[in-house]
C-alpha positions as CSV (number, residue, x, y, z in Angstrom):
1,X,7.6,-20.1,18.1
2,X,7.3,-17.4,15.3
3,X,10.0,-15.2,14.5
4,X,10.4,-11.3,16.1
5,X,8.3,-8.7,15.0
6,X,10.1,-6.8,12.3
7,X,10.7,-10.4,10.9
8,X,9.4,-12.8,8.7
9,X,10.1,-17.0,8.5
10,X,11.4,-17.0,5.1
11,X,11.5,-20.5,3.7
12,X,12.9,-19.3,-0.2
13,X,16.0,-18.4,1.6
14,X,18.7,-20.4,0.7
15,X,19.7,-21.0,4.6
16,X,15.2,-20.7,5.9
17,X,16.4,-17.6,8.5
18,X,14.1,-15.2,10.3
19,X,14.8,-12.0,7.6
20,X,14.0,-8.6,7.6
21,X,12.4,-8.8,3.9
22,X,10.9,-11.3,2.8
23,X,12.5,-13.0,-0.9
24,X,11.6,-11.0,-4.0
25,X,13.0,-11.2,-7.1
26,X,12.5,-11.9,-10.8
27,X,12.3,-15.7,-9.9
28,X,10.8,-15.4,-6.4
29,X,8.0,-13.0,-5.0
30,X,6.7,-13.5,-1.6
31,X,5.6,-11.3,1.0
32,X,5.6,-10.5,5.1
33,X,2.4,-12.3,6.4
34,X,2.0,-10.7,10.0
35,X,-0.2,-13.1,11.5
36,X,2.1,-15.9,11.0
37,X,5.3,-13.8,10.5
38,X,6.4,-16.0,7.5
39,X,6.9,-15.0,4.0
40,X,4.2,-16.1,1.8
41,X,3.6,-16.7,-2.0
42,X,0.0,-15.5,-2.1
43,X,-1.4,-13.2,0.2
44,X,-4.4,-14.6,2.2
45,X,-8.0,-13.2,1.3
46,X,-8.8,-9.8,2.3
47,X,-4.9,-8.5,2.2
48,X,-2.8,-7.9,-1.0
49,X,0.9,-7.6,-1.7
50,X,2.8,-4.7,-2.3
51,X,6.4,-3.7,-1.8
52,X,6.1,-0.8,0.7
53,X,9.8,1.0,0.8
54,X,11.5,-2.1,-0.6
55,X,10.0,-4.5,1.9
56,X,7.4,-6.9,0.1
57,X,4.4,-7.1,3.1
58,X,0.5,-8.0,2.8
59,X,-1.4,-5.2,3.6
60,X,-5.4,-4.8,4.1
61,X,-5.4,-1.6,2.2
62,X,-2.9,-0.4,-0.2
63,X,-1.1,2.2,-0.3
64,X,0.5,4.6,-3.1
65,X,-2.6,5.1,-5.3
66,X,-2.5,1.1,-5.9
67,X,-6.1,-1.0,-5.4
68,X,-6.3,-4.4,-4.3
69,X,-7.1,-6.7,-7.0
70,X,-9.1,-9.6,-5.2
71,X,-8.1,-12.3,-8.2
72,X,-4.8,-12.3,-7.1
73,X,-4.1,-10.6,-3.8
74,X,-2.0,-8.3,-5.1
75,X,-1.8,-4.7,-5.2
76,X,-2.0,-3.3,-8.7
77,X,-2.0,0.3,-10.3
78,X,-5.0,0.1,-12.3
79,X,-7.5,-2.8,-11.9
80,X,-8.4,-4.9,-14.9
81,X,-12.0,-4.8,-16.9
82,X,-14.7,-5.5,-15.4
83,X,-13.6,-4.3,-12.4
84,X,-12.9,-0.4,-11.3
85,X,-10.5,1.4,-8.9
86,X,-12.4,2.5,-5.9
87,X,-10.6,5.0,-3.9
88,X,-12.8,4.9,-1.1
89,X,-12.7,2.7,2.1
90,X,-10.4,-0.2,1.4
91,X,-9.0,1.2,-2.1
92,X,-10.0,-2.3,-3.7
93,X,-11.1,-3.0,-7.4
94,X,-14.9,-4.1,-7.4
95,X,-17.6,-4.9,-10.0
């Protein structure tokens, strides 16, 4: 059984409920992982995290001018050297 579709298993909860956004705050971050509908702590390869109007959610591609930084799953502003921003496709950071 998973939970419904516009929520996520969210096991940093204090009482583990099916919740409409997953837990993220300064000392937990974790995000809406669609395939399994539970909250996660790391995205899986190939999707990032980002908080998409307040709801944190792995995404493939991300969205508000953010790339996908593959070292940590995450969504990120401006990717770290070596890697560059590209804006096309997937918006992802490459080499």
């Amino acid at each position: 059984f998973y939970c419904s579709s516009t929520t996520w298993a969210d096991p940093f909860h204090t009482n583990r409920i099916c919740t409409t956004s997953c837990t993220n705050d300064a000392n937990k971050k974790s995000y809406g992982y669609n395939y399994t509908r539970k909250c996660v702590e790391v995205c899986p390869d190939t999707q990032f995290g980002q908080v998409i109007l307040t709801i944190p959610l792995c995404v493939f591609v991300c969205q508000n001018n953010q790339f996908g930084y593959p070292v940590t799953n995450l969504c990120v502003d401006n990717c770290p050297a070596p890697y560059y921003g590209d804006p096309t496709g997937n918006r992802t950071c490459v080499i």
